[in-house]
matplotlib code that plots the C-alpha trace (Angstrom):
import matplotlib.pyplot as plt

x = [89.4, 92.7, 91.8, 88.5, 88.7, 91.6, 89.7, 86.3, 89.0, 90.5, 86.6, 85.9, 89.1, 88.4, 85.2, 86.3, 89.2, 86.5, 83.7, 85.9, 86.7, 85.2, 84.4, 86.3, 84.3, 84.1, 86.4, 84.3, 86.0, 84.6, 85.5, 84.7, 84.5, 83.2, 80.2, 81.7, 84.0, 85.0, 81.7, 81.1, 84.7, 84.2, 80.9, 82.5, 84.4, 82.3, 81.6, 84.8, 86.1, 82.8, 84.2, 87.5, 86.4, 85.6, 82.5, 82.8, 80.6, 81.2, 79.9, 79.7, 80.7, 80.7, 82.5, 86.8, 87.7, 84.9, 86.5, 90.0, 88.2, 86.4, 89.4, 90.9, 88.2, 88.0, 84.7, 86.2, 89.3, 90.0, 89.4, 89.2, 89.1, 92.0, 95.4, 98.7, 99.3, 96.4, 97.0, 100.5, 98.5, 96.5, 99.4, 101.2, 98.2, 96.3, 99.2, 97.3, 99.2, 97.6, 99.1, 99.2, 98.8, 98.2, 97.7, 94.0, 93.2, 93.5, 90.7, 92.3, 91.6, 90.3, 89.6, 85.6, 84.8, 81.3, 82.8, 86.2, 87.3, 90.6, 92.1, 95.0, 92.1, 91.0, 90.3, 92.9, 91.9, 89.1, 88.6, 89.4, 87.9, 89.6, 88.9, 90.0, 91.2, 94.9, 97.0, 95.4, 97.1, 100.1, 97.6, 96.0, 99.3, 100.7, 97.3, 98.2, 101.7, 100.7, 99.0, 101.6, 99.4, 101.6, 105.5, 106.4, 109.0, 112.5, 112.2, 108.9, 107.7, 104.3, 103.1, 103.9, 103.3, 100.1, 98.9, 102.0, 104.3, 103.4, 106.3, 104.5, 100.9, 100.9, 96.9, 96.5, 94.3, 92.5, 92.4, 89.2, 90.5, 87.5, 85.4, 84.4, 85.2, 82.2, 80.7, 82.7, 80.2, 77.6, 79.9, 80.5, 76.9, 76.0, 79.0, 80.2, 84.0, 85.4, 87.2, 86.2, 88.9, 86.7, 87.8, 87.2, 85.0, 82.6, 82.5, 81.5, 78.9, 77.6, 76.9, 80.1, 82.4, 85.7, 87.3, 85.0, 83.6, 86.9, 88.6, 92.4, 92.5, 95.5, 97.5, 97.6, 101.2, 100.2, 101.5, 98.1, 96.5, 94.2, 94.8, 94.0, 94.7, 94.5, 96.1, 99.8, 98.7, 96.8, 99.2, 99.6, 96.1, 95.3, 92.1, 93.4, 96.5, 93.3, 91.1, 94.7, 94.9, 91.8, 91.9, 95.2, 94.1, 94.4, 90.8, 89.7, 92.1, 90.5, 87.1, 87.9, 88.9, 86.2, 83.6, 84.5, 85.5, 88.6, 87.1, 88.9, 92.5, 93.4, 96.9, 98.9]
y = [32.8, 33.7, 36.7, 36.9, 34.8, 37.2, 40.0, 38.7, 37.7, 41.0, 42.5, 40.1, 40.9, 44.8, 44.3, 42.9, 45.4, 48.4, 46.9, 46.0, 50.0, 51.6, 55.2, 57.5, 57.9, 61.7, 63.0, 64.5, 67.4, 68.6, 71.9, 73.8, 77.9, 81.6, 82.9, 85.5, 85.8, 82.0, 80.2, 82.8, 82.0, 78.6, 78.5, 80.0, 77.3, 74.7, 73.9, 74.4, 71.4, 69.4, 69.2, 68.1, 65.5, 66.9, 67.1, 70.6, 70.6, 73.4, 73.8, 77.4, 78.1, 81.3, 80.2, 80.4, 77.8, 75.3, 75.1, 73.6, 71.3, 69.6, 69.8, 67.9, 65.4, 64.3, 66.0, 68.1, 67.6, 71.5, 74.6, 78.0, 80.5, 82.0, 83.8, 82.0, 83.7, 82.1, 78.9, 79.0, 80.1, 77.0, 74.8, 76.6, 76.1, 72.8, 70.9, 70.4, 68.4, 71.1, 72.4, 75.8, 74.6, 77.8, 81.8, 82.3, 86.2, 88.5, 90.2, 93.9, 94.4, 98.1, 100.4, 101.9, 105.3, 107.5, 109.9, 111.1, 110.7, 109.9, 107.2, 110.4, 112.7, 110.5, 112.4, 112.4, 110.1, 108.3, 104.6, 102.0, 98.7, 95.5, 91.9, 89.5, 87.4, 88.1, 87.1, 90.3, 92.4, 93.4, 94.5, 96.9, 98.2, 98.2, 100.8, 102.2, 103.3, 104.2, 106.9, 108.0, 107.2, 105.0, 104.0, 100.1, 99.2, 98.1, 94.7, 94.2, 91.7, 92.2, 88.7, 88.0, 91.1, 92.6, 96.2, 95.8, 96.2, 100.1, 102.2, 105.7, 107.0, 110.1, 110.7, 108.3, 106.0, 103.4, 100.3, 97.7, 94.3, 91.4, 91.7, 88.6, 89.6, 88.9, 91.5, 94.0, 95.4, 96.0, 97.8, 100.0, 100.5, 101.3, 104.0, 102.4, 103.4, 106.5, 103.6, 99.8, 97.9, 95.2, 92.1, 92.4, 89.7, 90.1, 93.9, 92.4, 90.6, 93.3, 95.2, 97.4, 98.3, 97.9, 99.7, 102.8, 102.9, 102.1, 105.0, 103.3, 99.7, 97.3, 97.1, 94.7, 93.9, 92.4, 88.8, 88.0, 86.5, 83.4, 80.1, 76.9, 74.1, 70.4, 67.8, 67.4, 63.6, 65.1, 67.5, 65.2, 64.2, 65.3, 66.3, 68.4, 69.8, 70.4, 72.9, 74.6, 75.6, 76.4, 79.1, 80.3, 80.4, 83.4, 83.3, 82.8, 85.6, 87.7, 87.1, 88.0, 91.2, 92.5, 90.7, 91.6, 95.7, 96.0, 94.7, 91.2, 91.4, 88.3, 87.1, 86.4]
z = [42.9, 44.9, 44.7, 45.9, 48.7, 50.3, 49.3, 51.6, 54.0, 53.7, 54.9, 57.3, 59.3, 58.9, 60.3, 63.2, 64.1, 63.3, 65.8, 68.5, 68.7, 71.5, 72.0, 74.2, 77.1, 77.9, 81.4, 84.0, 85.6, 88.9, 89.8, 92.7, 92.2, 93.3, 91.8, 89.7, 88.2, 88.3, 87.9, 84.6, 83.0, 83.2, 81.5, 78.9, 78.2, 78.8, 74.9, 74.3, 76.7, 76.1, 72.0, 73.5, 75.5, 78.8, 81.0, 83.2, 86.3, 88.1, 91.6, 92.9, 97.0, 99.1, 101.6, 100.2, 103.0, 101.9, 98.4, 99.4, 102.0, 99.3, 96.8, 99.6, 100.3, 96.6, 96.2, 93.7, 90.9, 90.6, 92.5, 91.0, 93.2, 95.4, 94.1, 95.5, 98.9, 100.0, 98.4, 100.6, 103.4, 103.1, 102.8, 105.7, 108.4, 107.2, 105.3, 102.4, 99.4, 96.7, 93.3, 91.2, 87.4, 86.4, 86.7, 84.6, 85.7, 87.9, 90.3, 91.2, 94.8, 95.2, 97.5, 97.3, 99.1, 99.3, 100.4, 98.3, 94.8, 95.6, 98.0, 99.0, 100.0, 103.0, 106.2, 109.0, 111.9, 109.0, 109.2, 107.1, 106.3, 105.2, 105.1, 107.3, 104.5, 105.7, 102.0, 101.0, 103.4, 101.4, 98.4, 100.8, 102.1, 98.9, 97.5, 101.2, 100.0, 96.4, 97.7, 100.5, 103.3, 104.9, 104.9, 105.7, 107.7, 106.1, 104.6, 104.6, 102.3, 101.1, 100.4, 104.0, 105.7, 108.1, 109.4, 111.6, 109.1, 109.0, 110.0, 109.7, 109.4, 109.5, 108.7, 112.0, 109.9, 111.8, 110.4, 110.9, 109.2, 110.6, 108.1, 106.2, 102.2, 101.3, 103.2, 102.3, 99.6, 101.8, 104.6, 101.6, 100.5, 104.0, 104.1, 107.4, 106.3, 104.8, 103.0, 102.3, 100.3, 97.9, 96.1, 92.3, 92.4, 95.5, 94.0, 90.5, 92.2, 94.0, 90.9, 90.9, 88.0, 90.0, 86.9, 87.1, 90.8, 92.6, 94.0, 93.7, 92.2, 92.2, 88.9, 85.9, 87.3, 90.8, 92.2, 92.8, 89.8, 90.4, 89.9, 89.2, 92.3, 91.9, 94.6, 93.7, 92.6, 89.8, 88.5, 84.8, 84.2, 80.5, 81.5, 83.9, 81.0, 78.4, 80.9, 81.5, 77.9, 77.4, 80.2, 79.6, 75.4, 73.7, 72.5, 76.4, 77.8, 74.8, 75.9, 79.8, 79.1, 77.1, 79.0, 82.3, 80.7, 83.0, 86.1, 85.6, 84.1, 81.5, 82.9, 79.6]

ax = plt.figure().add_subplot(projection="3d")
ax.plot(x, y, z, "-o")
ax.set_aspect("equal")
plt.show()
């Protein structure tokens, strides 16, 4: 009888712990990226944070200066679009209390001509068209002195440096750098520079193969990979850890470079 009592007992209790568990409510993660190649990474692993717990809405901006405004503002918990000159640019002009978690890829800037085949061919006194996104700079220089174009004066350090830094030029280049990037691809389909230096992903989205179509293109071994920001408050949220991982994975890095064939770089 003993027995049986502590065994209904035993039942009754269990009962009682099981129904007063509750289940995990999922984590929202709002994150604010480019069109391509962000946005399209991101959907990727959607499922893949949705099985872990974690609700990805991504909201895709043109503008690069919106994206850190809302990050900011708290209309946004991650932003996915910029390398980290421009993230210390950012921090340098506006003060903004934002965070690198993490290198995910990296967009080879490249330089796109209609008229030569090789970025060392280009025609003494020719033009040439950069962004006015100004972290990009040394990338340009950089191609620049690749192809002996141009020497930089001593010291110079590229993540800091401008078209001012140029010691010689001996093709008397002229450089045209107020161009917003994402207009670059259309300076270059309307052949209005003998050479328009792209960003990886406004080329992607303009139907160009950086990897094939670029004249010169940056190297796997460039500072400028892109990252993820968060503010520096949310640096520890485990939501924030888990969409790390996944990106930096060796499954995701995988998947970036044969999706994106070249034109997107996987970091690790």
């Amino acid at each position: 009888m003993k027995k049986r009592l502590l065994g209904v007992i035993a039942l009754i209790f269990g009962g009682l712990v099981l129904g007063s568990v509750q289940p995990v409510k999922a984590a929202t993660l709002k994150v604010g990226a480019t069109k391509s190649p962000h946005a399209v990474i991101l959907k990727h692993v959607q499922p893949k944070l949705k099985a872990q717990g974690i609700n990805l809405k991504i909201t895709v901006f043109q503008d690069y200066a919106l994206i850190d405004q809302a990050l900011v503002a708290k209309n946004l918990d991650v932003a996915y679009f910029a390398h980290k000159p421009y993230l210390q640019q950012e921090i340098k002009q506006k003060g903004y209390k934002i965070a690198d978690v993490g290198a995910v890829h990296l967009e080879p800037i490249g330089a796109y001509s209609k008229t030569i085949n090789h970025l060392s061919r280009i025609k003494s006194g020719a033009t040439v068209l950069v962004s006015n996104n100004r972290p990009d700079y040394g990338r340009v220089l950089k191609l620049l002195k690749d192809a002996k174009l141009i020497t930089l004066k001593k010291g110079t350090k590229l993540n800091q440096a401008d078209f001012k830094a140029i010691a010689k030029n001996p093709k008397h280049l002229k450089f045209k750098y107020h161009y917003d990037p994402k207009l670059m691809p259309e300076l270059y389909k309307n052949n209005e520079g003998a050479v328009v230096f792209i960003n990886a992903n406004f080329a992607v989205q303009a139907g160009l193969n950086p990897k094939k179509d670029a004249i010169a293109l940056e190297k796997k071994s460039s500072p400028y990979a892109n990252i993820l920001e968060v503010r520096q408050s949310d640096r520890q949220k485990p939501a924030i850890k888990k969409l790390v991982k996944t990106l930096r994975s060796k499954a995701t890095q995988k998947w970036i470079g044969r999706h994106f064939k070249g034109a997107v770089l996987p970091v690790k």
